[in-house]
Residue frames as qw, qx, qy, qz and C-alpha x, y, z in Angstrom:
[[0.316, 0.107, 0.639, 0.693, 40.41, 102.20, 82.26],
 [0.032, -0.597, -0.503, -0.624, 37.00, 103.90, 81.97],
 [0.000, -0.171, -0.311, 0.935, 35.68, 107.15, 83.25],
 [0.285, 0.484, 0.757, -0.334, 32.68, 108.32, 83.52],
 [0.074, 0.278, -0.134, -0.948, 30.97, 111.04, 80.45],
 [0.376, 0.464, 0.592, -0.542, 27.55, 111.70, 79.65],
 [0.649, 0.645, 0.020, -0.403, 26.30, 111.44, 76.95],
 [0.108, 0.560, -0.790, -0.226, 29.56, 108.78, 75.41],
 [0.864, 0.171, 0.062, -0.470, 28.87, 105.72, 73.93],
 [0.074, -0.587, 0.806, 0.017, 31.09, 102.51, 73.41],
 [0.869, 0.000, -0.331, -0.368, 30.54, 99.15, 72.00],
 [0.895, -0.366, 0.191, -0.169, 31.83, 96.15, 73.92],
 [0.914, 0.232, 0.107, 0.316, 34.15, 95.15, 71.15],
 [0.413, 0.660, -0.201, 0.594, 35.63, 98.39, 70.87],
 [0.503, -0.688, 0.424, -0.306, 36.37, 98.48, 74.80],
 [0.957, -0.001, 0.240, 0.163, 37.52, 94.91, 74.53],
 [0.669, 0.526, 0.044, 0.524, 40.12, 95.96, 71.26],
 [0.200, -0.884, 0.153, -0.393, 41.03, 99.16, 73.64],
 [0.874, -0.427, 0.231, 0.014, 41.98, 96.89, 76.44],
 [0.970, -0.092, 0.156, 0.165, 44.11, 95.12, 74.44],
 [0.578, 0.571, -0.117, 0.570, 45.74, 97.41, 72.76],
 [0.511, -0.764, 0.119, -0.375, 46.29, 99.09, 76.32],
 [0.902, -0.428, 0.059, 0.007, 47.14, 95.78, 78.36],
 [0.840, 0.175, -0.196, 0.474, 50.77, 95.78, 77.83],
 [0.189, 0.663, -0.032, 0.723, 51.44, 99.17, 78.37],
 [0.534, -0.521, 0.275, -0.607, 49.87, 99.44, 82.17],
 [0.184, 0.236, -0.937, 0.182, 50.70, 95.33, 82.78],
 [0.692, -0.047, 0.124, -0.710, 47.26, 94.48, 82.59],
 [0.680, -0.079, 0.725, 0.073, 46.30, 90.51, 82.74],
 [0.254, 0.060, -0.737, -0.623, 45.42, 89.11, 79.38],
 [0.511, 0.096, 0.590, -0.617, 41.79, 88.18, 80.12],
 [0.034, 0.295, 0.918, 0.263, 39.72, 85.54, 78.28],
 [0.183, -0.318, -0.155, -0.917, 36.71, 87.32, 76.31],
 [0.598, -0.529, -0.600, -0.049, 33.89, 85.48, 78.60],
 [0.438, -0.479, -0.424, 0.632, 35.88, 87.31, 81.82],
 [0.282, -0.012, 0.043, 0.958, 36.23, 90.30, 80.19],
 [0.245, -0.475, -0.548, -0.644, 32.73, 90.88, 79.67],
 [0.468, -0.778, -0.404, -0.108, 31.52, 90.19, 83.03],
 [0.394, -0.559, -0.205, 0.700, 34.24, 92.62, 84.42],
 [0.075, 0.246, 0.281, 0.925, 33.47, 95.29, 81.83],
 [0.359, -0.665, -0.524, -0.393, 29.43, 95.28, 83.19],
 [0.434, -0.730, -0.363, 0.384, 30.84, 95.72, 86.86],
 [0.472, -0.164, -0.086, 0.862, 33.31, 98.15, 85.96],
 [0.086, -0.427, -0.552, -0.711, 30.95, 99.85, 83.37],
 [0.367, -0.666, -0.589, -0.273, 28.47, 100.13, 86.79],
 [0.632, -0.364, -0.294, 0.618, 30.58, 100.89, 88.97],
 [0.249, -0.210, 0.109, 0.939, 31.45, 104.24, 87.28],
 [0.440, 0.021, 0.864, 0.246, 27.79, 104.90, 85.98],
 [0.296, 0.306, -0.673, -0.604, 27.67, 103.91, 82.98],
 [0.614, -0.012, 0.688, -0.387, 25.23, 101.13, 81.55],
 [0.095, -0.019, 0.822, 0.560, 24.65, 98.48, 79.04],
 [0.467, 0.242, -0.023, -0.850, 21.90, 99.56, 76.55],
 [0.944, 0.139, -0.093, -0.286, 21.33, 96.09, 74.41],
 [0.799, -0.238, 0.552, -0.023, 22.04, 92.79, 74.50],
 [0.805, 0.476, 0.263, 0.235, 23.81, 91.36, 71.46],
 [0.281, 0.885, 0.058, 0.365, 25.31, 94.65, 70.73],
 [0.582, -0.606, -0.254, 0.479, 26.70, 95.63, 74.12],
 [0.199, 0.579, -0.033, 0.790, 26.63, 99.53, 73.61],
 [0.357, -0.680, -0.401, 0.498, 27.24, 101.03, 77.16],
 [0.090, -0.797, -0.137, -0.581, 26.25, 104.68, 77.69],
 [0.448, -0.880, 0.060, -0.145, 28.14, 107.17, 79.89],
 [0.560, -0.645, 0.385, 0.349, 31.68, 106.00, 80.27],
 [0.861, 0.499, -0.099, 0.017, 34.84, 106.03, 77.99],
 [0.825, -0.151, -0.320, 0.441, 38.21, 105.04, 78.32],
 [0.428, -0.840, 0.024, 0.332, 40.33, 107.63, 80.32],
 [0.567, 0.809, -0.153, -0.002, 42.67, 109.67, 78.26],
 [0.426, -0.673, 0.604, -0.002, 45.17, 109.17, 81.15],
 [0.851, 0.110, 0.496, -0.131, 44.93, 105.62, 79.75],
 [0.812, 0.564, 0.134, 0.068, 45.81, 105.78, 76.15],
 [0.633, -0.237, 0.374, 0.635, 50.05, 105.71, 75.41],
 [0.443, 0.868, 0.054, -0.218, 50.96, 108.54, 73.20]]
């Protein structure tokens, strides 16, 4: 779901609300928010990207792939 791009910016919630609105389309699981979070940090490193603050959870450097979004 996320690529990498420099200088993009993304709160947690609004990757989270992505997802879902996503997860049917591509037969993603349904994920309980607690999981989702700690697979959003690996994925989020994985490609990277990193989380800037706590509380907030704005990661820097990735957003979702355009491939990704149902037109």
């Amino acid at each position: 779901m996320l690529e990498q791009a420099p200088g993009a910016r993304a709160s947690g919630s609004a990757l989270a609300e992505a997802y879902a609105s996503l997860r049917n389309a591509h037969e993603w699981p349904d994920l309980a928010p607690n999981i989702f979070g700690v697979l959003l940090k690996v994925t989020v490193q994985e490609v990277g990207g990193r989380k800037l603050k706590s509380g907030v959870q704005i990661y820097e450097g990735v957003h979702i792939a355009a491939g990704c979004i149902p037109r």
